[in-house]
C-alpha positions in Angstrom: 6.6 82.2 -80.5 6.4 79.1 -79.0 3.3 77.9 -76.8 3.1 77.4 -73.2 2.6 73.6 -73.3 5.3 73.3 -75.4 7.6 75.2 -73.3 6.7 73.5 -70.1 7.0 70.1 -71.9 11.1 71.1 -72.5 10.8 72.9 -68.9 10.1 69.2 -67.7 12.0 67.2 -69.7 15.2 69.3 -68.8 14.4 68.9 -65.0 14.1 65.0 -65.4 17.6 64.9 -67.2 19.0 66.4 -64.4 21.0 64.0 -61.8 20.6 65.8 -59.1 16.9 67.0 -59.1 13.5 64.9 -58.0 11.7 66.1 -60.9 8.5 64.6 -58.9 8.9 67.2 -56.2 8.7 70.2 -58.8 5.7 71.6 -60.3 6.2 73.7 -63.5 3.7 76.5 -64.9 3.6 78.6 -67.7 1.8 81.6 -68.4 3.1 83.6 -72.1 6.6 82.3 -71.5 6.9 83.0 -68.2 7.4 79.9 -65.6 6.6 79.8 -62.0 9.1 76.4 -60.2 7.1 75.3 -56.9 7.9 72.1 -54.8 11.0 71.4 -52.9 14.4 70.1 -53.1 17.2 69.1 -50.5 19.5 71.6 -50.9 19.6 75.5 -52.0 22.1 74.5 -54.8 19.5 72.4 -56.4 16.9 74.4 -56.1 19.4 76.7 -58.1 20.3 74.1 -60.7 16.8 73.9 -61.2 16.3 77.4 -62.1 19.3 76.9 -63.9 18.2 74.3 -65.9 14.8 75.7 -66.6 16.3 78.9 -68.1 18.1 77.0 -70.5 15.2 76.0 -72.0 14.2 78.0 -75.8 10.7 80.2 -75.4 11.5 80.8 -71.8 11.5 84.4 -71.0 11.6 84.5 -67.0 11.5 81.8 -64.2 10.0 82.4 -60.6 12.0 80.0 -58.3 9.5 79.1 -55.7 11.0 76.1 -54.7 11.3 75.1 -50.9 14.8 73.8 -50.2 14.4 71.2 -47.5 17.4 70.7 -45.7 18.3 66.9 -44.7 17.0 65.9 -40.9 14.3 68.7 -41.1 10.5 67.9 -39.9 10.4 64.6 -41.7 8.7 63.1 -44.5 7.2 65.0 -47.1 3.8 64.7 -49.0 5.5 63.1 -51.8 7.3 61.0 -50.0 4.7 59.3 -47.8 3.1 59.1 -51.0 5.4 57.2 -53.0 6.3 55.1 -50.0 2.1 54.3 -49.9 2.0 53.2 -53.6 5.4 51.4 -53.4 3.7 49.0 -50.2 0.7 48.9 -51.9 2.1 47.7 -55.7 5.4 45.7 -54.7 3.1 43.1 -53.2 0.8 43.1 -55.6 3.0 43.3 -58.9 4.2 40.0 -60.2 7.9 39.9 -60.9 8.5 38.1 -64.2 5.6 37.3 -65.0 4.6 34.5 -67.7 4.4 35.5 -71.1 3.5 32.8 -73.7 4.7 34.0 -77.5 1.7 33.7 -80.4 3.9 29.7 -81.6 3.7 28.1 -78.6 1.4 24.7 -78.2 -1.7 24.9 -76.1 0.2 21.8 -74.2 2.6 23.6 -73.3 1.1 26.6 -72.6 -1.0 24.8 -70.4 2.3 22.9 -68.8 3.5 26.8 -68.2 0.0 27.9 -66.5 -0.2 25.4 -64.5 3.1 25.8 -63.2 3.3 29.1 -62.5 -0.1 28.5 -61.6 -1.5 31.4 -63.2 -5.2 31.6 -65.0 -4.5 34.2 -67.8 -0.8 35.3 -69.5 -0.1 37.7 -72.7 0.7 36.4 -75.5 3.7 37.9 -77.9 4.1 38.1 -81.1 7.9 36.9 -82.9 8.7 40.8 -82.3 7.9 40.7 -78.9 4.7 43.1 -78.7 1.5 41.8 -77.3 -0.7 39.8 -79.8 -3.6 39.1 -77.3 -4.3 37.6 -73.8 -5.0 33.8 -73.3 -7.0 32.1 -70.0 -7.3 29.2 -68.7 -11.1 29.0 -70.0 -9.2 29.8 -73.8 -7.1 26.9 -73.0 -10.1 24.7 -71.4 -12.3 25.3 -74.7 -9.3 23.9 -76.8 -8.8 20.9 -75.2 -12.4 20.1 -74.9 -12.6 19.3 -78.4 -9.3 17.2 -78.6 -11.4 14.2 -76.5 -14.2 14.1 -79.6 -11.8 14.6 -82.0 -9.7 11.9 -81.1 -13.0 9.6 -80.7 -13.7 10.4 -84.1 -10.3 9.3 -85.6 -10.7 5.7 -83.4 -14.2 5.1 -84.5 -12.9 5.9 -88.7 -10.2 3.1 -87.7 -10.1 -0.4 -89.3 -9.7 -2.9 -86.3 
């Protein structure tokens, strides 16, 4: 017999592959195999194709449907939907779109050519494959080039003239 988290995790991942249904506006529970569907969808035929879906799914062994259809120009937004409106306002402004990544090679001249820029103070760094091999700031980049002033006094002063 299969467990309950189990179940509702295929329960979920059914109602996301379907087209048709918000699977953000259903709740799924399980309780010894047997579901309960609350939230709400547009129409009565989704809120069937959800049920639908859901008994589909292996280890179910009943489905309560008590999902609210919501027909189109009803009473307004809903919860979820002044929600995700909320967090969309609040992030869009405050996510950067393509944001600088520097890759794990790259000179701290030019990193600091791409900071400055795209005049940003700290950017991932990547490794040849792509996945994140640390963070660099402008205080990382400040320390490096610090030492490049004494080190190229050094080298003058060990010249013949």
């Amino acid at each position: 017999m299969r467990s309950d988290t189990d179940i509702k995790r295929d329960v979920e991942a059914e109602l996301r592959f379907r087209p048709h249904i918000d699977e953000r506006d259903i709740a799924v529970k399980m309780n010894n195999a047997v579901g309960a569907l609350t939230g709400f969808t547009w129409t009565y035929l989704d809120k069937q194709r959800a049920k639908d879906a859901v008994e589909r799914v292996f280890g179910v062994a009943g489905m309560a449907n008590d999902i609210e259809a919501r027909l189109a120009g009803g009473d307004g937004l809903t919860d979820p939907e002044i929600t995700r409106a909320a967090v969309q306002a609040a992030c869009g402004d405050a996510m950067t779109r393509g944001p600088l990544v520097l890759n794990e090679h790259q000179s701290v001249v030019s990193a600091i050519g791409s900071s400055q820029a795209r005049r940003v103070r700290r950017a991932p760094v990547t490794d040849a494959s792509g996945m994140l091999f640390g963070m660099l700031s402008s205080d990382d980049l400040l320390a490096q080039v610090s030492d490049e002033p004494a080190k190229l006094a050094k080298l003058l002063s060990c010249q013949v003239r």
